[in-house]
LUMMAR-991457 format. One record per residue (C-alpha): x, y, z; chain; residue in one letter. Coordinates in steps of 0.5 Angstrom, whole numbers, plus 500, padded with zeros to 3 digits. Example, Ala and Ser with C-alpha at 12.3 -4.5 7.8 and 13.67 -1.06 7.14 Angstrom:
2
     X     Y     Z   vexlo   lopa
   525   491   516       A      A
   527   498   514       A      S
This chain:
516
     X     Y     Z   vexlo   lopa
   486   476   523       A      X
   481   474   528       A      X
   477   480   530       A      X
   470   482   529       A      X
   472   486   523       A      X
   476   480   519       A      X
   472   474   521       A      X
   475   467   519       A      X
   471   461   517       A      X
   475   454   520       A      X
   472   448   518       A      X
   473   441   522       A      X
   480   438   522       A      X
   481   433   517       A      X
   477   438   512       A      X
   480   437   505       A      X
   482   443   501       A      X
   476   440   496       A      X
   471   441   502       A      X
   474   448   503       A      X
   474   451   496       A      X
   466   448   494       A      X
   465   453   501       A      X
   468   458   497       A      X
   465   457   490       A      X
   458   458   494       A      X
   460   463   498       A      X
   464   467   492       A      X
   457   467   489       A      X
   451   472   487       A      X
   447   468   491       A      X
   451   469   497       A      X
   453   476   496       A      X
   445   477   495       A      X
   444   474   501       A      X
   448   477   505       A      X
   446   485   503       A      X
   438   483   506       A      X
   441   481   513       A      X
   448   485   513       A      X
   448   492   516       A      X
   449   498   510       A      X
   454   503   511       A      X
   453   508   506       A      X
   458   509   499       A      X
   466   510   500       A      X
   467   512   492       A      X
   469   518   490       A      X
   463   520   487       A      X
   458   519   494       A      X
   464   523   498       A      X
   465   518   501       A      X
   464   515   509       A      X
   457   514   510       A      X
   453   518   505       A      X
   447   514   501       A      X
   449   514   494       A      X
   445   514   488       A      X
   446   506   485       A      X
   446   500   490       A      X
   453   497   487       A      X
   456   503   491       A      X
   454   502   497       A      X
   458   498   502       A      X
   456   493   507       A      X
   459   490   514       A      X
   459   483   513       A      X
   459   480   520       A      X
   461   473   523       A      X
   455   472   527       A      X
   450   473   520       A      X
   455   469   516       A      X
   453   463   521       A      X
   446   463   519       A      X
   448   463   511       A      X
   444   458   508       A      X
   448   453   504       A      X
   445   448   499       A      X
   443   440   499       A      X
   449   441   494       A      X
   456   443   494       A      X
   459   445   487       A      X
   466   442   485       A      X
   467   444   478       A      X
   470   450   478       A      X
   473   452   485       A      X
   479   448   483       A      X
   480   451   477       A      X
   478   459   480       A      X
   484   457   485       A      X
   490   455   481       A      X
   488   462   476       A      X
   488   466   481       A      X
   494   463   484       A      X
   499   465   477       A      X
   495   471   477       A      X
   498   473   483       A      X
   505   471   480       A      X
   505   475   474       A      X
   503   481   478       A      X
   509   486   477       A      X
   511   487   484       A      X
   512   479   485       A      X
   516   479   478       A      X
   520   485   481       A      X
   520   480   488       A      X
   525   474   483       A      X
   529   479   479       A      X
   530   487   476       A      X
   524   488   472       A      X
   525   488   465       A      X
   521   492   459       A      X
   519   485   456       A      X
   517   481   462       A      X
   512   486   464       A      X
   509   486   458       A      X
   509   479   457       A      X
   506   478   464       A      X
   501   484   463       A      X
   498   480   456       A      X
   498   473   460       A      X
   494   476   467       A      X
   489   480   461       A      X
   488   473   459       A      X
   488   469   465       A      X
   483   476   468       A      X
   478   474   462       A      X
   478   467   464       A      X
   476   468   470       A      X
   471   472   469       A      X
   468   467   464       A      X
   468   462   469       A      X
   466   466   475       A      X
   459   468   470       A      X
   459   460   470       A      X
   459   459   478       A      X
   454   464   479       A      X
   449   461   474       A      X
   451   454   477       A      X
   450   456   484       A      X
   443   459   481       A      X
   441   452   480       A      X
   444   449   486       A      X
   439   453   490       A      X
   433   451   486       A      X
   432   458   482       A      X
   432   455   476       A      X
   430   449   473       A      X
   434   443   470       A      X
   431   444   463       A      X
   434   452   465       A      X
   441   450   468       A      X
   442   446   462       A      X
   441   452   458       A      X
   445   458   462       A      X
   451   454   464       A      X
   457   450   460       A      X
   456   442   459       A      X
   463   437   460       A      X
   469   440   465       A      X
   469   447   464       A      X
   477   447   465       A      X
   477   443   459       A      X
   475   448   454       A      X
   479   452   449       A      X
   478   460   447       A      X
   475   455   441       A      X
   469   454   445       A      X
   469   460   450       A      X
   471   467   449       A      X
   475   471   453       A      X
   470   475   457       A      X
   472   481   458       A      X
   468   487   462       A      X
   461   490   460       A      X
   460   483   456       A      X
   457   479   462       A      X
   449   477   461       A      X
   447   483   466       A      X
   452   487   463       A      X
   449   487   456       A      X
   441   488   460       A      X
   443   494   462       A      X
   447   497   457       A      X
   440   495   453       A      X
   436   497   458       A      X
   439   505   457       A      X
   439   506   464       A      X
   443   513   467       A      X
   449   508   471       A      X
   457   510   472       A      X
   457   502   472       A      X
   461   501   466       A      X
   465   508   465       A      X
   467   506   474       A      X
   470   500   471       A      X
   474   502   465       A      X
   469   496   461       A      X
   465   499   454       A      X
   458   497   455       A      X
   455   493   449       A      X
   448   492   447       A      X
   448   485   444       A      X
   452   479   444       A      X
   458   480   439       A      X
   457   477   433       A      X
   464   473   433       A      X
   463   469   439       A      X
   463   461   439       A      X
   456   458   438       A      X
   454   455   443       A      X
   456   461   448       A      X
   452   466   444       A      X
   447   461   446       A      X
   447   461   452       A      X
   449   468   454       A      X
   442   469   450       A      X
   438   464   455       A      X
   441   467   461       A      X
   437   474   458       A      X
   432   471   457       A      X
   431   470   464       A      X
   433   476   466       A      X
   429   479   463       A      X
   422   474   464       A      X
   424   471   471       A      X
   423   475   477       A      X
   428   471   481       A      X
   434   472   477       A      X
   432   479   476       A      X
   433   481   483       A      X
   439   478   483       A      X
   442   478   476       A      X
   444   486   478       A      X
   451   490   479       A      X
   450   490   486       A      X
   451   483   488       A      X
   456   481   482       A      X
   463   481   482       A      X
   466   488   480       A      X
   473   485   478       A      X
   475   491   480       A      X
   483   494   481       A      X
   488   498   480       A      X
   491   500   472       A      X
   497   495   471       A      X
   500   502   470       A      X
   499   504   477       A      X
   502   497   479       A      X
   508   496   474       A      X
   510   503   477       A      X
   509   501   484       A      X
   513   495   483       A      X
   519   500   480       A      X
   518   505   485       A      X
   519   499   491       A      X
   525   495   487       A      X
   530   502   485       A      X
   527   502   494       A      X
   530   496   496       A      X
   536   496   491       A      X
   537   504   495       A      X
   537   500   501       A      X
   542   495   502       A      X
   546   496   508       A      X
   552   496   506       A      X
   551   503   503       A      X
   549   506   509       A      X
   555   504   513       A      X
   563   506   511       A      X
   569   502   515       A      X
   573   506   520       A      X
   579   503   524       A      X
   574   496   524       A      X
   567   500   526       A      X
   562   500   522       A      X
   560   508   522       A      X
   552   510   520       A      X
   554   514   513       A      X
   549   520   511       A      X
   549   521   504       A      X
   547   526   500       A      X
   542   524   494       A      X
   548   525   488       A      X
   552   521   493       A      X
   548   515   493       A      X
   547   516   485       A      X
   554   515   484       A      X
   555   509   490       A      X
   550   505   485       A      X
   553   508   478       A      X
   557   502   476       A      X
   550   497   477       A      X
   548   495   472       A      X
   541   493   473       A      X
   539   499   477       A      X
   541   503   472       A      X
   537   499   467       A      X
   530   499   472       A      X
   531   506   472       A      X
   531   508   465       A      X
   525   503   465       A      X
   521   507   470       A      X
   524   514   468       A      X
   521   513   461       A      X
   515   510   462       A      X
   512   513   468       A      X
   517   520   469       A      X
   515   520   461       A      X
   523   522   462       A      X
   529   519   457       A      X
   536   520   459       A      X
   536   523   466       A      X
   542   522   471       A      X
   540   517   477       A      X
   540   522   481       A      X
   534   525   478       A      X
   529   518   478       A      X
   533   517   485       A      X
   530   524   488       A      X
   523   522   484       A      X
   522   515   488       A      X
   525   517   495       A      X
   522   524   495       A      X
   515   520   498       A      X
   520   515   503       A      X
   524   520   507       A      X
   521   523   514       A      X
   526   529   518       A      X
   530   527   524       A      X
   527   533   527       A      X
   521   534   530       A      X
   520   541   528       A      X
   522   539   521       A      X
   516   535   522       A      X
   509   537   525       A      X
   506   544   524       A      X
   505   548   531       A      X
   498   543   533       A      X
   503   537   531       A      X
   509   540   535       A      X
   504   541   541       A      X
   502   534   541       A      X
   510   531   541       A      X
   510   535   547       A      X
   505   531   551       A      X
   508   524   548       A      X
   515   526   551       A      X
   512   527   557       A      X
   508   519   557       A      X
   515   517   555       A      X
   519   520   561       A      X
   514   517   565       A      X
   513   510   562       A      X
   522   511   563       A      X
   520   512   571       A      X
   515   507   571       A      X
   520   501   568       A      X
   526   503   572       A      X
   522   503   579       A      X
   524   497   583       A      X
   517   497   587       A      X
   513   496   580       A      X
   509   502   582       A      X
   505   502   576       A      X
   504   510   575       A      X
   497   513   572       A      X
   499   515   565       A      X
   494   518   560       A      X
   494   516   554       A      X
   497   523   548       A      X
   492   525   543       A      X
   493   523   537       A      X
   495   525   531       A      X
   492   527   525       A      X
   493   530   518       A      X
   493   536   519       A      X
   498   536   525       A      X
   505   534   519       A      X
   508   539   516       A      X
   508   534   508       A      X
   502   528   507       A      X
   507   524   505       A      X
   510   525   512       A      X
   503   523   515       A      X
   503   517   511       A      X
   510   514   513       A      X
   507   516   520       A      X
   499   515   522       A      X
   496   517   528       A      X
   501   515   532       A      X
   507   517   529       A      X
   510   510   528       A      X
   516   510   523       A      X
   514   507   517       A      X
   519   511   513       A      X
   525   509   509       A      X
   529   514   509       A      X
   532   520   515       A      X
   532   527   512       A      X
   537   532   515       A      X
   533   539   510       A      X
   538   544   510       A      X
   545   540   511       A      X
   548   538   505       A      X
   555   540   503       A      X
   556   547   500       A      X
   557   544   493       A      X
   551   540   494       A      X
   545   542   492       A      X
   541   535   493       A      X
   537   533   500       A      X
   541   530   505       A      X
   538   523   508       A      X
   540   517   512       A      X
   538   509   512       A      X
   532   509   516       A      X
   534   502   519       A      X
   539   504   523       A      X
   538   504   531       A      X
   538   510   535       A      X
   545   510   537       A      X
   546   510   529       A      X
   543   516   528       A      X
   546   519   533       A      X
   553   518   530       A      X
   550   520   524       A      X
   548   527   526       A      X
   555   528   530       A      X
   558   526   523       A      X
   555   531   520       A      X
   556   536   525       A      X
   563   534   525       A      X
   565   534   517       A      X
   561   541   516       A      X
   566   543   521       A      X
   572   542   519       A      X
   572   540   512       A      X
   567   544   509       A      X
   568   549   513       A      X
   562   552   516       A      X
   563   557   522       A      X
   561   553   529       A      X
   557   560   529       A      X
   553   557   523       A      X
   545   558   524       A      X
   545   551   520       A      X
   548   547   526       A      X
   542   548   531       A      X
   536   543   528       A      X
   542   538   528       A      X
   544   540   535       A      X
   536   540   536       A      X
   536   533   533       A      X
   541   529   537       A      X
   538   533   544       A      X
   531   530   541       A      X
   534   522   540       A      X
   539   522   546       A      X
   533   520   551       A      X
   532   513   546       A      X
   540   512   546       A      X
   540   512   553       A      X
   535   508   554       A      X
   537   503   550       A      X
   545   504   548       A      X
   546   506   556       A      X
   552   500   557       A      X
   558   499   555       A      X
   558   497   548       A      X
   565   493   545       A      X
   564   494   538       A      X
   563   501   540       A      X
   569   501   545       A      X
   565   505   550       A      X
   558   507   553       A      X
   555   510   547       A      X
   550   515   552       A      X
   555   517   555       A      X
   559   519   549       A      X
   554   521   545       A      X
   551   526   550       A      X
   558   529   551       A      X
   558   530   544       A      X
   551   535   545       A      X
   555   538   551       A      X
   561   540   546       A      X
   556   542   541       A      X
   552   547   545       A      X
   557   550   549       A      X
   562   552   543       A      X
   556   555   540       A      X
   554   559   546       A      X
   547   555   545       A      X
   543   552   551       A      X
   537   547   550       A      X
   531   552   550       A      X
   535   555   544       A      X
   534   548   541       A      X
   527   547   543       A      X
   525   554   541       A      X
   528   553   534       A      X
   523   553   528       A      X
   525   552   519       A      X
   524   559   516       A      X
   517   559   513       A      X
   518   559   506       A      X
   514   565   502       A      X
   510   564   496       A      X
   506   567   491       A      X
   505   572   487       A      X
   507   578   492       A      X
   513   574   494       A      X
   515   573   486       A      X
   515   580   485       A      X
   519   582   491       A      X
């Protein structure tokens, strides 16, 4: 966390978490993100209706700011801290936090009635943190001496606000906060209220206790009479409460639970003569491994009907929707586009290099130049560039292998992305094997190149990491492994530029190609 993008406050040792929150209550203010805006840099909006990066937009709450360490030490504290509400703001946010669909499919396989139970007690726990953020706000409007005594007595809620009930406040929901109301009134052009999913209402609802209808009524009369509170009491410096559609995250947290459950190891592995062996499996196969499971059948029944709008479906078809964004290619050429493959070629170069750097005995340090970069625009798929980024680190779940599948096997073919290199190779020299002899293919098959292809690619990182004897193994996996590519190319006549030369067939599209 301590760099100068995410700059963190450390108070003195023997600081009590009291002290901390009180910090937090001011800083979490309107007063504070007030004060932050005249002295921090503006980096223009990053909403999709400025275009994004840093383009001026034209409604101030839009724009972002770049709120650094150094202005965060010249912030103005009070006389006075608060104390009345961080405590209670804290201890909401933290079971808000345990109703969030992914922590609820975190402890055990989500259900359709805790979701929704957990979704109307997190609507209610969002209400009551509005309400009290609208209340520390206006408190710490008194604190920097904004409002007089007589004033904060008006705006702001008398005893302990945790001991209030819905009897004596509402549930406050988005678009009813004081400078919410204002600006509905005010028939001001906003994309406020529809950006945020809030309906926008005029005047104070009429079924609100009393004594908050009141209050509210104090705050707009301040709004609209005292300058000060004016300036402040704006969209651009009061907490958007802004965040995903629970539908959005409950489908998140089922994606992520059916995920982990496609998983778990012991599937991905099968006993041969007391070795684990890596095993591939097509998607129909590893519907059929977790067919007699109960819950995963269950979870994804939950998210085929609600978020795939589809009931009754084979496993197999929630398995393909889910694991469609979370595979990547064992192959390089199955991977990038020409620019991509371009680049690939000057990493490989920084590999070997950075291999003959660590094996020289002298410590010779070799002047290696970094490679580029890649983009976007280099992978053949954005879910491809997504589970890789610039620098091409694996993030995926899951290794394809397109285009081999056994014959009577439509679905793709794909292996655990937990496995380490020499597991990988194994499992591309099984797939070579069990193509060969029990499905039949003819060694001549254009379909053995992009495995071969693949195993040439992995090798160099076996033999960097697998080039010893390995008991478990019952050999030198390298040196086997690199047997097995010889074998496979020289039964086939093929020679590594074969391999390298190799391309997927572009795929026609159209309407020209549909009428052909």
């Amino acid at each position: 966390m301590f760099n100068r993008s995410a700059p963190v406050i450390k108070l003195p040792e023997g600081a009590t978490e009291q002290r901390h929150l009180e910090l937090l209550e001011v800083l979490n203010s309107s007063v504070a993100c007030f004060w932050l805006k005249q002295v921090s840099q503006a980096k223009g909006g990053t909403d999709n209706s400025s275009g994004g990066g840093n383009r001026w937009t034209s409604e101030a709450w839009i724009d972002r700011y770049e709120f650094t360490g150094t202005k965060l030490q010249e912030f103005p504290l009070p006389a006075e801290l608060p104390h009345s509400l961080s405590l209670e703001l804290d201890t909401l946010a933290q079971k808000f936090a345990q109703l969030e669909p992914s922590a609820l499919a975190a402890f055990s396989p989500p259900t359709r009635e805790a979701l929704a139970e957990a979704r109307t007690e997190q609507d209610r726990i969002r209400a009551r943190m509005i309400l009290l953020q609208e209340e520390l706000d206006w408190v710490v409007y008194g604190l920097y001496g904004l409002l007089t005594p007589a004033e904060v007595a008006r705006t702001t809620l008398s005893g302990d606000p945790s001991t209030l009930t819905d009897a004596d406040v509402p549930q406050l929901a988005l678009g009813q906060r004081a400078f919410e109301i204002a600006l509905a009134a005010s028939d001001t052009d906003t994309a406020w209220f529809t950006r945020h999913g809030s309906t926008p209402v005029t005047e104070i609802p009429s079924d609100w206790p009393e004594p908050y209808r009141r209050i509210v009524e104090a705050r707009l009369d301040l709004i609209t009479h005292d300058k000060d509170i004016r300036l402040i009491e704006r969209p651009e410096f009061k907490r958007r409460w802004s965040s995903e559609p629970w539908e959005k995250r409950e489908a998140a947290a089922l994606r992520t639970w059916l995920l982990d459950a496609a998983e778990r190891e012991e599937l991905w592995f099968e006993e041969d003569d007391g070795y684990d062996a890596p095993r591939p499996l097509t998607i129909f196969q590893l519907a059929d491994a977790l067919r007699h499971d109960e819950d995963v059948q269950a979870v994804a029944a939950l998210y085929a009907a609600d978020h795939l709008n589809k009931r009754d479906v084979p496993l197999s078809t929630v398995l393909t929707a889910v694991i469609e964004p979370e595979h990547v290619p064992h192959l390089a050429a199955l991977r990038y586009k020409d620019s991509g493959l371009r680049k690939r070629v000057q990493w490989e170069r920084v590999w070997e290099q950075q291999r003959e750097e660590d094996e020289n005995e002298d410590g010779e340090r070799l002047d290696i130049k970094p490679p580029p970069k890649y983009t976007g625009a280099d992978f053949l798929k954005h879910s491809f560039w997504s589970n890789r980024g610039k620098l091409d680190v694996p993030k995926e779940r899951f290794v394809s292998y397109p285009g081999s599948a056994p014959d009577n096997d439509t679905s793709l073919l794909i292996g655990w992305a937990g496995w380490n290199h020499r597991q990988q190779a194994e499992a591309l020299v099984y797939i070579l094997n069990d193509r060969l002899e029990r499905e039949g293919w003819v060694k001549e098959d254009p379909r053995f190149i992009p495995l071969l292809a693949g195993l040439a690619e992995i090798l160099p990182w076996v033999q960097q990491w697998h080039d010893a004897y390995d008991e478990e193994f019952g050999g030198n996996p390298a040196e086997d492994l690199r047997s097995a590519l010889r074998a496979g190319l020289l039964n086939r006549e093929l020679t590594q530029t074969d391999l390298d030369d190799w391309r997927p067939e572009k795929k026609r599209g159209g309407r020209r190609a549909a009428e052909k």
